[in-house]
OpenMM code with the backbone's topology and positions (N, CA, C; nanometers):
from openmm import Vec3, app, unit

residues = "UNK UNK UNK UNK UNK UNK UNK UNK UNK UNK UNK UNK UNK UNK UNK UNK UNK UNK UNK UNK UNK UNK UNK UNK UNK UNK UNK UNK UNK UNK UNK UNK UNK UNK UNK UNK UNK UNK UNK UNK UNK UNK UNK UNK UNK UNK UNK UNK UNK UNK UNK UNK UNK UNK UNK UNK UNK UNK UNK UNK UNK UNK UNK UNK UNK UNK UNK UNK UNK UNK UNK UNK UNK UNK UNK UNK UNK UNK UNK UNK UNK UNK UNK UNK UNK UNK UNK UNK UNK UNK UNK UNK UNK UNK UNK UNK UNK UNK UNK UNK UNK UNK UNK UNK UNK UNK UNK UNK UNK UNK UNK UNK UNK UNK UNK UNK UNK UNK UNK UNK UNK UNK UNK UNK UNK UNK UNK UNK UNK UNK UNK UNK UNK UNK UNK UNK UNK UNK UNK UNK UNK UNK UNK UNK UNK UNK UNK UNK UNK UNK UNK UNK".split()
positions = [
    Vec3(1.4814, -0.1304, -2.0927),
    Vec3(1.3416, -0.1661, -2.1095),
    Vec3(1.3054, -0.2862, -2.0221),
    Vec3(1.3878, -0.3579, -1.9996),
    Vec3(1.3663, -0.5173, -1.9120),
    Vec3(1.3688, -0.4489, -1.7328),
    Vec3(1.4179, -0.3521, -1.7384),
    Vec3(1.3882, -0.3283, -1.6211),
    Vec3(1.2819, -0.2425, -1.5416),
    Vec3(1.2245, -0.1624, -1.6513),
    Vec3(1.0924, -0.1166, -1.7051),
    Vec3(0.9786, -0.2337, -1.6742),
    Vec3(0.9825, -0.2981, -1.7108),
    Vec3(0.8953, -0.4469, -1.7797),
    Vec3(0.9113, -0.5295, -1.5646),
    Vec3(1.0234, -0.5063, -1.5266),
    Vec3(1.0407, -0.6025, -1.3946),
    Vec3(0.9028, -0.4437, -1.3005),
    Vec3(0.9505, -0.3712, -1.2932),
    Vec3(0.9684, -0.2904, -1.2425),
    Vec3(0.7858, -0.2716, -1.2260),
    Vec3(0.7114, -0.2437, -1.3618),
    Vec3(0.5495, -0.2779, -1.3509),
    Vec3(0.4881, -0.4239, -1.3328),
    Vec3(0.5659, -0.4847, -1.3473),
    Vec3(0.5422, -0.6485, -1.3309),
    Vec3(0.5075, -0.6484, -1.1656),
    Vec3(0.5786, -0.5848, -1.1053),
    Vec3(0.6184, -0.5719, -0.9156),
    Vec3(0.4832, -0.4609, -0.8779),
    Vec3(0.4901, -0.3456, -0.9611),
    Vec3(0.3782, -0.2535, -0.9473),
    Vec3(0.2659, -0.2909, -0.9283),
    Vec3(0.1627, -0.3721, -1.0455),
    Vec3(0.1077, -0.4197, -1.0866),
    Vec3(0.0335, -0.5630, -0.9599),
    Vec3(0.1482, -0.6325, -0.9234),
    Vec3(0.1693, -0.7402, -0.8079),
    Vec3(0.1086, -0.6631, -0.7194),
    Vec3(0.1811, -0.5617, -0.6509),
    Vec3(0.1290, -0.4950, -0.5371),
    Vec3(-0.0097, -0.4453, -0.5343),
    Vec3(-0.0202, -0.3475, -0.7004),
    Vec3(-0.1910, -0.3332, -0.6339),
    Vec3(-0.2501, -0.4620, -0.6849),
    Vec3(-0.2444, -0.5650, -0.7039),
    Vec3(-0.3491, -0.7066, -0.6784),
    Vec3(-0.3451, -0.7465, -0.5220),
    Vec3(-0.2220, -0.7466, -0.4883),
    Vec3(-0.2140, -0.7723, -0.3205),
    Vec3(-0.3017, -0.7097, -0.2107),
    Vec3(-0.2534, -0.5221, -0.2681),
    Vec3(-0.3389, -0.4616, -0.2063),
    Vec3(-0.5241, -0.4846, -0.2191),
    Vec3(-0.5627, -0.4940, -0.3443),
    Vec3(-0.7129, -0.4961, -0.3686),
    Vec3(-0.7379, -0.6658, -0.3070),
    Vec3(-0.6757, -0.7856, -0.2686),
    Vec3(-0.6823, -0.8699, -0.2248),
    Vec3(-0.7234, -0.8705, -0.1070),
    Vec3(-0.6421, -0.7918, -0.0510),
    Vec3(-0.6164, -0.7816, 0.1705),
    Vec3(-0.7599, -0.6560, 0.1614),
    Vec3(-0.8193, -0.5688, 0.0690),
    Vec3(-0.9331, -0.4808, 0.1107),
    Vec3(-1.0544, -0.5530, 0.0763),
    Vec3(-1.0602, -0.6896, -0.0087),
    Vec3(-1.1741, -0.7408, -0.0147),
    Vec3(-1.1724, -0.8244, 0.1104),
    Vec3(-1.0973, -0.9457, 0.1472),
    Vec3(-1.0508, -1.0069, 0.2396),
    Vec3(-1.0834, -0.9058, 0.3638),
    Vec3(-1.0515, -0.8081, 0.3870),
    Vec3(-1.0690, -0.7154, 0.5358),
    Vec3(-1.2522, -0.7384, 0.5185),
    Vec3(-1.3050, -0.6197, 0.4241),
    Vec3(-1.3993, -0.6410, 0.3839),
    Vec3(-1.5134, -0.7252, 0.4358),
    Vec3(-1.4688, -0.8568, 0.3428),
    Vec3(-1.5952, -0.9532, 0.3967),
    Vec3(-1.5826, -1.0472, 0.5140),
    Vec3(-1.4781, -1.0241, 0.5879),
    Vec3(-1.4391, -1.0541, 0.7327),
    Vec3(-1.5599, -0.9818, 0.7937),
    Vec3(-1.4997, -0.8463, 0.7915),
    Vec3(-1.5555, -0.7323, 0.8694),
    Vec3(-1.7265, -0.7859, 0.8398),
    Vec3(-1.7987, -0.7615, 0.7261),
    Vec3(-1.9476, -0.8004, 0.7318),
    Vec3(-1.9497, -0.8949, 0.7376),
    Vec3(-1.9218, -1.0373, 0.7357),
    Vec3(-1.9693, -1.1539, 0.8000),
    Vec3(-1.9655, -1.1754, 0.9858),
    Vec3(-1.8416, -1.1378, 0.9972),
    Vec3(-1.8451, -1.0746, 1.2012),
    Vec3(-1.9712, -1.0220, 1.2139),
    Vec3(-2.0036, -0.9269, 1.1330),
    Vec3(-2.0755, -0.8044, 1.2094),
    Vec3(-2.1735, -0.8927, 1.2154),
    Vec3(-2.2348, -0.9604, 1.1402),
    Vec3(-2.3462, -1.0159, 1.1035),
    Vec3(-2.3446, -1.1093, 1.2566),
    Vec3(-2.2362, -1.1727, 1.2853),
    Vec3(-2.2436, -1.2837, 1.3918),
    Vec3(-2.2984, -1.2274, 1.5044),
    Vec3(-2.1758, -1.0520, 1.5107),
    Vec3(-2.2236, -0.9937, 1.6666),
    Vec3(-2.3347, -0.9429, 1.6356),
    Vec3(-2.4214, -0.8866, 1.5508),
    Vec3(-2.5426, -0.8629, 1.5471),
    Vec3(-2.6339, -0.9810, 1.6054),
    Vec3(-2.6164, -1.0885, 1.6037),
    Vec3(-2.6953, -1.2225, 1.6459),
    Vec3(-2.7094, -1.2447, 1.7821),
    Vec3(-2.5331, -1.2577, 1.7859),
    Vec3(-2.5040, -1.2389, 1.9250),
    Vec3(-2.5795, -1.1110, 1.9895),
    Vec3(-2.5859, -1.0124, 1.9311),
    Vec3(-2.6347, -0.9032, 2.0357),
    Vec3(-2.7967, -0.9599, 2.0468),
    Vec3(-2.8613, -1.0304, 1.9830),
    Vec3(-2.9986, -1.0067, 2.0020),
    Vec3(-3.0538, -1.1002, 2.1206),
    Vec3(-2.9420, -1.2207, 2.0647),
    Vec3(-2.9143, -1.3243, 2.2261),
    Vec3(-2.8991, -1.2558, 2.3590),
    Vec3(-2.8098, -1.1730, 2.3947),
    Vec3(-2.8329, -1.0956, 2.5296),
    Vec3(-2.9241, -1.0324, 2.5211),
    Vec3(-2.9952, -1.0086, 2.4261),
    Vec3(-3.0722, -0.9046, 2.4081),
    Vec3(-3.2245, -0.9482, 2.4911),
    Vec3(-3.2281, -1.0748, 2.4786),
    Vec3(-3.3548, -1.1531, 2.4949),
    Vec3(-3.3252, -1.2386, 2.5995),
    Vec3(-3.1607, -1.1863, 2.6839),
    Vec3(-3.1216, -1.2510, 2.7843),
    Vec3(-3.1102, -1.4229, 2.8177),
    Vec3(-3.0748, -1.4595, 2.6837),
    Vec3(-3.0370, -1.6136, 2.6543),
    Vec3(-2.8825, -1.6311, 2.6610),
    Vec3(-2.8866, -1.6370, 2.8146),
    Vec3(-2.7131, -1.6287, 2.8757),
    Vec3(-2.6247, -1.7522, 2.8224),
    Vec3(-2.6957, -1.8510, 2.8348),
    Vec3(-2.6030, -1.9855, 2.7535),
    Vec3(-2.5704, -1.9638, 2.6167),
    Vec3(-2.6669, -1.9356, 2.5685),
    Vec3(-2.6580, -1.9302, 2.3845),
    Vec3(-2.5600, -1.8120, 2.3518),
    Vec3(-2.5874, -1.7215, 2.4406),
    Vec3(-2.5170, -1.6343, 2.4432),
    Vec3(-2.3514, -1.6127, 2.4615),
    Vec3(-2.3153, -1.7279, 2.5600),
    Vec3(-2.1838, -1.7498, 2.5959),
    Vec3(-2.1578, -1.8259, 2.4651),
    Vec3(-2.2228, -1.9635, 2.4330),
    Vec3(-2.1739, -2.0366, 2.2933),
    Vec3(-2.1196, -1.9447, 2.1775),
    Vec3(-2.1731, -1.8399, 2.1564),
    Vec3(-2.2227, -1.7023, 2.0280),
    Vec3(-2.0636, -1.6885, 2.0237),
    Vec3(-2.0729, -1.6098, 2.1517),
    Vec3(-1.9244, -1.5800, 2.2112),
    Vec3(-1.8186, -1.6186, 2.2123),
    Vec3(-1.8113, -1.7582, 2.2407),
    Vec3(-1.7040, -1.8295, 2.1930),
    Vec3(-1.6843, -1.8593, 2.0655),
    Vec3(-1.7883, -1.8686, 2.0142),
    Vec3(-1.7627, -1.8994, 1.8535),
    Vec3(-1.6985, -1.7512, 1.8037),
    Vec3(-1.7424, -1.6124, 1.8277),
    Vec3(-1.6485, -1.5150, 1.8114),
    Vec3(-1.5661, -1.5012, 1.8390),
    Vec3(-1.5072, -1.5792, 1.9140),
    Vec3(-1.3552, -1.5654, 1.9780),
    Vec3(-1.2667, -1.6392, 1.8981),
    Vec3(-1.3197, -1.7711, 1.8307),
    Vec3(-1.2258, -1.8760, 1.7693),
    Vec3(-1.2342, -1.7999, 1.6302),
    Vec3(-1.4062, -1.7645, 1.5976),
    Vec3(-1.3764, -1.6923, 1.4044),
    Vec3(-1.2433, -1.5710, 1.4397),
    Vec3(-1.2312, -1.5170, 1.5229),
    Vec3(-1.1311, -1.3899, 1.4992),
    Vec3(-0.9961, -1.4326, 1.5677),
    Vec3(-0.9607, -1.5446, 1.6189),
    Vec3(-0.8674, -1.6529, 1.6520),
    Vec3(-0.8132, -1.7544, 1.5113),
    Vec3(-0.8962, -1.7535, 1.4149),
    Vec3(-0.8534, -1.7998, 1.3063),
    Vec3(-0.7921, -1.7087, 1.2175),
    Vec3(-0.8721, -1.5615, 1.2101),
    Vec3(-0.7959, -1.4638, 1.1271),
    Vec3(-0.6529, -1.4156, 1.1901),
    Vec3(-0.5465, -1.4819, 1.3156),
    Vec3(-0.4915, -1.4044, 1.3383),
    Vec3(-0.4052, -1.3753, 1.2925),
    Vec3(-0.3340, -1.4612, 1.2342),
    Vec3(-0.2289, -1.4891, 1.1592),
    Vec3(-0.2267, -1.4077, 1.0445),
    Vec3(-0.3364, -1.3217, 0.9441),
    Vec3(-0.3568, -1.2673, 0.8834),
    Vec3(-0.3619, -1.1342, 0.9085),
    Vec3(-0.4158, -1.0957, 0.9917),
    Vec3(-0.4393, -0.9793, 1.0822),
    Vec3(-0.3160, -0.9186, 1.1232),
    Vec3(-0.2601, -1.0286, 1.1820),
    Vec3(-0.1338, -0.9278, 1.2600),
    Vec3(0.0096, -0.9159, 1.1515),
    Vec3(0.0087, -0.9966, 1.0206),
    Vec3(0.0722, -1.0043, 0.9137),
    Vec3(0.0637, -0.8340, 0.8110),
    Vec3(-0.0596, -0.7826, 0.8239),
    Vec3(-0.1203, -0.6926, 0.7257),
    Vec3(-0.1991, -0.6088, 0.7513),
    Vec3(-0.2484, -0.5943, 0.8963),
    Vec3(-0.3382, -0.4888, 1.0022),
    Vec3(-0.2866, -0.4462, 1.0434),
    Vec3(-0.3261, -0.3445, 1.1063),
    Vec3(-0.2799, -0.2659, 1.2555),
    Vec3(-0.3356, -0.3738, 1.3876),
    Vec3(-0.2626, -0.3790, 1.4521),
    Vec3(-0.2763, -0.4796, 1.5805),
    Vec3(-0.3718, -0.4343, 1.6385),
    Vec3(-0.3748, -0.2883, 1.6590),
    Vec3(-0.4707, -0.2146, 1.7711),
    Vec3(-0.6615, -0.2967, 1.7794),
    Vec3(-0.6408, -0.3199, 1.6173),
    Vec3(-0.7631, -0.3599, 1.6023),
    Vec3(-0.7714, -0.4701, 1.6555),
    Vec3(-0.7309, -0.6005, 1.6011),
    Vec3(-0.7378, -0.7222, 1.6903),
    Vec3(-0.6995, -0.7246, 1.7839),
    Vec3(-0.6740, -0.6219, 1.8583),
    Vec3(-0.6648, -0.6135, 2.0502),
    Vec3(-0.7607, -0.5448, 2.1100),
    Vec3(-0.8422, -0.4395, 2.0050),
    Vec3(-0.9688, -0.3777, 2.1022),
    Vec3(-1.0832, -0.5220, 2.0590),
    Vec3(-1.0647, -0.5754, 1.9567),
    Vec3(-1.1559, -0.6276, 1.9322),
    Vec3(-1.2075, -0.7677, 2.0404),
    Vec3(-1.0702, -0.8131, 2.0638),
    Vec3(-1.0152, -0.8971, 2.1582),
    Vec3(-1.0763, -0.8769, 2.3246),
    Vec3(-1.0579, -0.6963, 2.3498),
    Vec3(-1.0671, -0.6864, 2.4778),
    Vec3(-1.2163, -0.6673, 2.4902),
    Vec3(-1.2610, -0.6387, 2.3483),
    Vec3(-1.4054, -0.5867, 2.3785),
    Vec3(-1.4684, -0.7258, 2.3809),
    Vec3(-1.4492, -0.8774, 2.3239),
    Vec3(-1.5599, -1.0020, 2.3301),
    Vec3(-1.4871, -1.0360, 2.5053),
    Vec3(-1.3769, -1.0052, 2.5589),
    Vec3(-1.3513, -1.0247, 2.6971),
    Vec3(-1.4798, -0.9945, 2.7688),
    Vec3(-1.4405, -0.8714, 2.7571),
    Vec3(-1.5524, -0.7715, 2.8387),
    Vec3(-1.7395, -0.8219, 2.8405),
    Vec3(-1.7458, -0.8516, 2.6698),
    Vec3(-1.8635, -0.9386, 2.6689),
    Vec3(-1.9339, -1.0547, 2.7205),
    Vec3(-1.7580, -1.1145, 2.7222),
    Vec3(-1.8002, -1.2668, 2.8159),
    Vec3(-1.7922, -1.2517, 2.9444),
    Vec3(-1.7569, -1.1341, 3.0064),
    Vec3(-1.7586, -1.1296, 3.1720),
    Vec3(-1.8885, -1.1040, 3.1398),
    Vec3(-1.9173, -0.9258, 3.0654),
    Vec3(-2.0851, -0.9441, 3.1102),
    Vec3(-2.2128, -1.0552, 3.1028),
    Vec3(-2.1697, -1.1274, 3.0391),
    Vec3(-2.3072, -1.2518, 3.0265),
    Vec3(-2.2328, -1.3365, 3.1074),
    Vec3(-2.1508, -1.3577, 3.2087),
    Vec3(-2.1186, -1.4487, 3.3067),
    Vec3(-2.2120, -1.3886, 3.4311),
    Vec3(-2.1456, -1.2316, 3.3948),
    Vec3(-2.2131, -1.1642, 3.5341),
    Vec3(-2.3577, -1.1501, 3.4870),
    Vec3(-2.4380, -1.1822, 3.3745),
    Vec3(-2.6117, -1.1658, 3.3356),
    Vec3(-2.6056, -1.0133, 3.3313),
    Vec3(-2.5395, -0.9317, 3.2844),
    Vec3(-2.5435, -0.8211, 3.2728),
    Vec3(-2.5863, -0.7196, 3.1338),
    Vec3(-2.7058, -0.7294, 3.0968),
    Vec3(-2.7329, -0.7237, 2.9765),
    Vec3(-2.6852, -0.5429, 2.9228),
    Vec3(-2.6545, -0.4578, 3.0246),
    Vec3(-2.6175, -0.3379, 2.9534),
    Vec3(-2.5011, -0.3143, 2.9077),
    Vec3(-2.4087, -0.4262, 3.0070),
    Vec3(-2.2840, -0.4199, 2.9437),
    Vec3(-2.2358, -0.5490, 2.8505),
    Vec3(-2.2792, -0.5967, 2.8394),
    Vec3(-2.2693, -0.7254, 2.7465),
    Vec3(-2.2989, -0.6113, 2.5801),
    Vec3(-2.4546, -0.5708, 2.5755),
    Vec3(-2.4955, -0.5056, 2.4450),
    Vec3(-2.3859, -0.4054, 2.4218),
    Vec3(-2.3493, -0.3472, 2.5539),
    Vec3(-2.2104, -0.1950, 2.4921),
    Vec3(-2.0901, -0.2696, 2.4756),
    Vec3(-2.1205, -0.3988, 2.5519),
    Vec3(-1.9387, -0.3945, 2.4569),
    Vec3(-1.9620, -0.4632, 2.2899),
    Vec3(-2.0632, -0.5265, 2.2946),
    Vec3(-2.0764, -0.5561, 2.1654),
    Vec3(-2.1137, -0.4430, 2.0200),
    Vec3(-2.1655, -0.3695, 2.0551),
    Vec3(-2.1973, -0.2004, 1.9754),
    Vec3(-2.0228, -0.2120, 1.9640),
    Vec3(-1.9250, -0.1934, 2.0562),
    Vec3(-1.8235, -0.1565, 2.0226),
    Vec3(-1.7324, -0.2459, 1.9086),
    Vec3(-1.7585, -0.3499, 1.9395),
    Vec3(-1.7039, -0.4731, 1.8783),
    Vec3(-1.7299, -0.3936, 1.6972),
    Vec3(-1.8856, -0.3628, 1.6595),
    Vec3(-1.9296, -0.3144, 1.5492),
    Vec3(-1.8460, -0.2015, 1.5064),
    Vec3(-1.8457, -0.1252, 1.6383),
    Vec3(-1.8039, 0.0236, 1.5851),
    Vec3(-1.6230, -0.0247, 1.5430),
    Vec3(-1.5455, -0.1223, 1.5747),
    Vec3(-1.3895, -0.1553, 1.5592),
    Vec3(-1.4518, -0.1587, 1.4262),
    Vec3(-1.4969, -0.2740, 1.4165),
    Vec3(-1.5327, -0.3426, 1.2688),
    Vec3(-1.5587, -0.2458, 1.1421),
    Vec3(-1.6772, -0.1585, 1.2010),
    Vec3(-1.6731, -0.0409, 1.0973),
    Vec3(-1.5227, 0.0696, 1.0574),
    Vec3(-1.4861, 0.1176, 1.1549),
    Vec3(-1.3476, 0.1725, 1.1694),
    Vec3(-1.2222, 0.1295, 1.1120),
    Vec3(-1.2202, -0.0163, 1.1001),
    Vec3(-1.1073, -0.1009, 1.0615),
    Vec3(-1.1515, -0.0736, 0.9079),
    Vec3(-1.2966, -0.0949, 0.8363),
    Vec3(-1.3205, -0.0852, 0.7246),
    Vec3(-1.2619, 0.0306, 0.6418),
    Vec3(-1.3634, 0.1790, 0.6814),
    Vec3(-1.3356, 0.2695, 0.6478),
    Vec3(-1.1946, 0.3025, 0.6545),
    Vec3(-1.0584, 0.2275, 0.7706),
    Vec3(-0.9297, 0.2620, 0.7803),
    Vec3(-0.8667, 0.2271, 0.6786),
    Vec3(-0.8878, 0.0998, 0.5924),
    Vec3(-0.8889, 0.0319, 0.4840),
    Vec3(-0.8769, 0.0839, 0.3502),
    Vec3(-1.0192, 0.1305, 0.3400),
    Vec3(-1.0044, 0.2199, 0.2361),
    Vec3(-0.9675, 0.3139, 0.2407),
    Vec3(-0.9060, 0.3778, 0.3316),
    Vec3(-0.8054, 0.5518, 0.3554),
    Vec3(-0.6584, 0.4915, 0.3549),
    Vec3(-0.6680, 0.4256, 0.3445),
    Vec3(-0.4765, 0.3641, 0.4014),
    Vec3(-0.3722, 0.4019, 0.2803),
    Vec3(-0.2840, 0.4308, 0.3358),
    Vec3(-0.1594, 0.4610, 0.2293),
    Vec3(-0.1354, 0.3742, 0.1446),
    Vec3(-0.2032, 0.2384, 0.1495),
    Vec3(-0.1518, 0.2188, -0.0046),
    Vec3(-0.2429, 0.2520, -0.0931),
    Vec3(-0.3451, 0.3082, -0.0693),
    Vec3(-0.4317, 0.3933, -0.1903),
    Vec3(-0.3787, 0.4421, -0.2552),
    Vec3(-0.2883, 0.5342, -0.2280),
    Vec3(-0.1624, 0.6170, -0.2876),
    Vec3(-0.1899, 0.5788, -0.4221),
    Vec3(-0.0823, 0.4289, -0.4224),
    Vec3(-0.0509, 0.4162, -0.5226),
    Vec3(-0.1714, 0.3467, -0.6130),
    Vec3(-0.2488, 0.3292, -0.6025),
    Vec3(-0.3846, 0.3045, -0.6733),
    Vec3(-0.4120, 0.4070, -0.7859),
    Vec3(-0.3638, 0.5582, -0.7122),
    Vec3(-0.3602, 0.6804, -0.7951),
    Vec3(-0.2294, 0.7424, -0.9016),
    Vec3(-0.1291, 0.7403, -0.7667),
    Vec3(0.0305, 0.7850, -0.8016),
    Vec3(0.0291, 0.6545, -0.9503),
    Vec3(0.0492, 0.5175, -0.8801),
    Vec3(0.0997, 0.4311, -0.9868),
    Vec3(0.0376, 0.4428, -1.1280),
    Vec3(-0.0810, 0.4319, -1.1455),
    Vec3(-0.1362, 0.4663, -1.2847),
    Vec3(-0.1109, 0.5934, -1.3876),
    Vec3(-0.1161, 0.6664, -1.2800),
    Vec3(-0.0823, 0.8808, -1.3559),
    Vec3(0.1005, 0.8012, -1.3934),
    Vec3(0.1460, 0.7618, -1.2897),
    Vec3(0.3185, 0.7280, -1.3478),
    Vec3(0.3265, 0.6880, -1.4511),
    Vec3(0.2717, 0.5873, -1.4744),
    Vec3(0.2891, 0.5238, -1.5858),
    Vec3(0.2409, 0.6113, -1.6737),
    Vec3(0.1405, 0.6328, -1.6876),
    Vec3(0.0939, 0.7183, -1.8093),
    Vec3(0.1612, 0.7927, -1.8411),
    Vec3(0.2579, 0.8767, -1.7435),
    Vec3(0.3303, 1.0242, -1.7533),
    Vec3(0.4545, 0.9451, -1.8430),
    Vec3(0.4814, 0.8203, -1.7968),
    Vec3(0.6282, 0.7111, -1.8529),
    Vec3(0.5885, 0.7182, -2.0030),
    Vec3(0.4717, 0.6546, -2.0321),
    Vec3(0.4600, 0.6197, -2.1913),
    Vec3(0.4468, 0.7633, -2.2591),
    Vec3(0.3490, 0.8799, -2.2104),
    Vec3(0.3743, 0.9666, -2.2808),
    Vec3(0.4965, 1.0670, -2.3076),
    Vec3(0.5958, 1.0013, -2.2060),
    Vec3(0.7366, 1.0824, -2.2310),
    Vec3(0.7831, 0.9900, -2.3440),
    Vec3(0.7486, 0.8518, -2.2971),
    Vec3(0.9083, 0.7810, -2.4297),
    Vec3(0.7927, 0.8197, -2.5465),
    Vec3(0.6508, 0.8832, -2.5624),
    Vec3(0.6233, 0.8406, -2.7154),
    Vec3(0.6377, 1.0407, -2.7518),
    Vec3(0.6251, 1.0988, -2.6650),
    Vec3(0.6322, 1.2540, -2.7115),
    Vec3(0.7682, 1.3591, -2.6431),
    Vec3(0.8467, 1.2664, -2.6140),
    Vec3(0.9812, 1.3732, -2.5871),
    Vec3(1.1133, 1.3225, -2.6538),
    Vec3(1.1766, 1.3967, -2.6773),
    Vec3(1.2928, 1.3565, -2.8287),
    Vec3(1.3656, 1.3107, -2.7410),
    Vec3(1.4294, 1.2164, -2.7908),
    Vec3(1.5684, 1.1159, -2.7804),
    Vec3(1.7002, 1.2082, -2.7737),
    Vec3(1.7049, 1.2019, -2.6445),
    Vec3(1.8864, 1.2331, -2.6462),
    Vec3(2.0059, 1.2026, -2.6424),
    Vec3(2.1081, 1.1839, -2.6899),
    Vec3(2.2354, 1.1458, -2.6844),
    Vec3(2.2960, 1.1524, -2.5570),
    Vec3(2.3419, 1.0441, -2.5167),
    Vec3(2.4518, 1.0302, -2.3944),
    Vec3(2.5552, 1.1075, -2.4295),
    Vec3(2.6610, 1.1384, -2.3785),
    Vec3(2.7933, 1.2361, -2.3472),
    Vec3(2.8600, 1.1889, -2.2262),
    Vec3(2.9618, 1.1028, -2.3187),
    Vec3(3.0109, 1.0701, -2.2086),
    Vec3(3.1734, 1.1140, -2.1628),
    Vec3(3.2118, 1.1725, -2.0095),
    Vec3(3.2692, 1.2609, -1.9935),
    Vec3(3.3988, 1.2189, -1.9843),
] * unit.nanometer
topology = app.Topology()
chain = topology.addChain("A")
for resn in residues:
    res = topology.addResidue(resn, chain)
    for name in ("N", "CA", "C"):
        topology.addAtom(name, app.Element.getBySymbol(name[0]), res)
C-alpha cells in the first residue's frame, strides 16, 4: 500500500507540473502576441525607430524565457521564433514594410502553433490514462476477491 500511496503522490506531481508548463506556455504565448501585434502596427505606420526599439524588446522578452523553453519545449519553436524577429529586424533596417509585417504574421502563426501543440502533446495522455487507472485500481481492490499467494 506505501508504494501505492508513493506511486500517486509522483502521478499526481506530474499532472500539476504538466497543467503548470500549459498555463505558463499559455500566457507567454498571449502576452507576446499582444507585443508583436503592437509591433506590427509600428511598421505598419512605418515608425522605423520605434519599431526597431519594439524589436528589441522582443528579442530580450523571449531571451528571458530561454532557459524555460529549451528545458520543456520543442526547440524548433524558439528557433523559428528567433529567426523570424531576425528577419524582422533586417526588414525595418532595410524600411521594408512587406517584409517586416510577414515575418511578424509568422512570429503569431509559431505562437499560435506552439499553443495548440501544447494542448495535443503526449502528456495529455495521462490527464486521461492516469485518472480511468486509478479508478480501474480502487474498483478492483473494493470489487474483486482476495487471493491467496502459493508459494512454490
Amino acid at each position: 500500500m506505501r508504494n501505492t500511496i508513493i506511486a500517486l503522490t509522483w502521478v499526481i506531481l506530474f499532472i500539476l507540473f504538466g497543467l503548470y508548463i500549459d498555463n505558463k506556455v499559455e500566457n507567454f504565448c498571449i502576452d507576446y502576441t499582444k507585443d508583436v501585434q503592437e509591433t506590427y502596427e509600428v511598421i505598419h505606420d512605418e515608425n522605423w525607430d520605434e519599431a526597431d526599439k519594439k524589436l528589441d524588446d522582443l528579442v530580450k522578452k523571449l531571451d528571458r524565457q530561454k532557459d524555460f523553453w529549451l528545458k520543456v519545449l520543442d526547440h524548433q519553436y524558439y528557433d523559428d521564433l528567433n529567426l523570424e524577429l531576425g528577419l524582422a529586424k533586417n526588414a525595418v533596417y532595410c524600411k521594408n514594410k512587406i517584409r517586416g509585417l510577414e515575418s511578424l504574421e509568422k512570429v503569431e502563426s509559431i505562437l499560435q502553433n506552439l499553443m495548440a501543440d501544447e494542448k495535443c502533446n503526449w502528456n495529455y495522455i495521462f490527464y486521461i490514462n492516469v485518472p480511468f487507472g486509478i479508478g480501474v485500481f480502487i474498483l478492483g481492490l473494493r470489487f474483486l476477491p482476495k487471493g491467496e499467494r502459493k508459494d512454490e
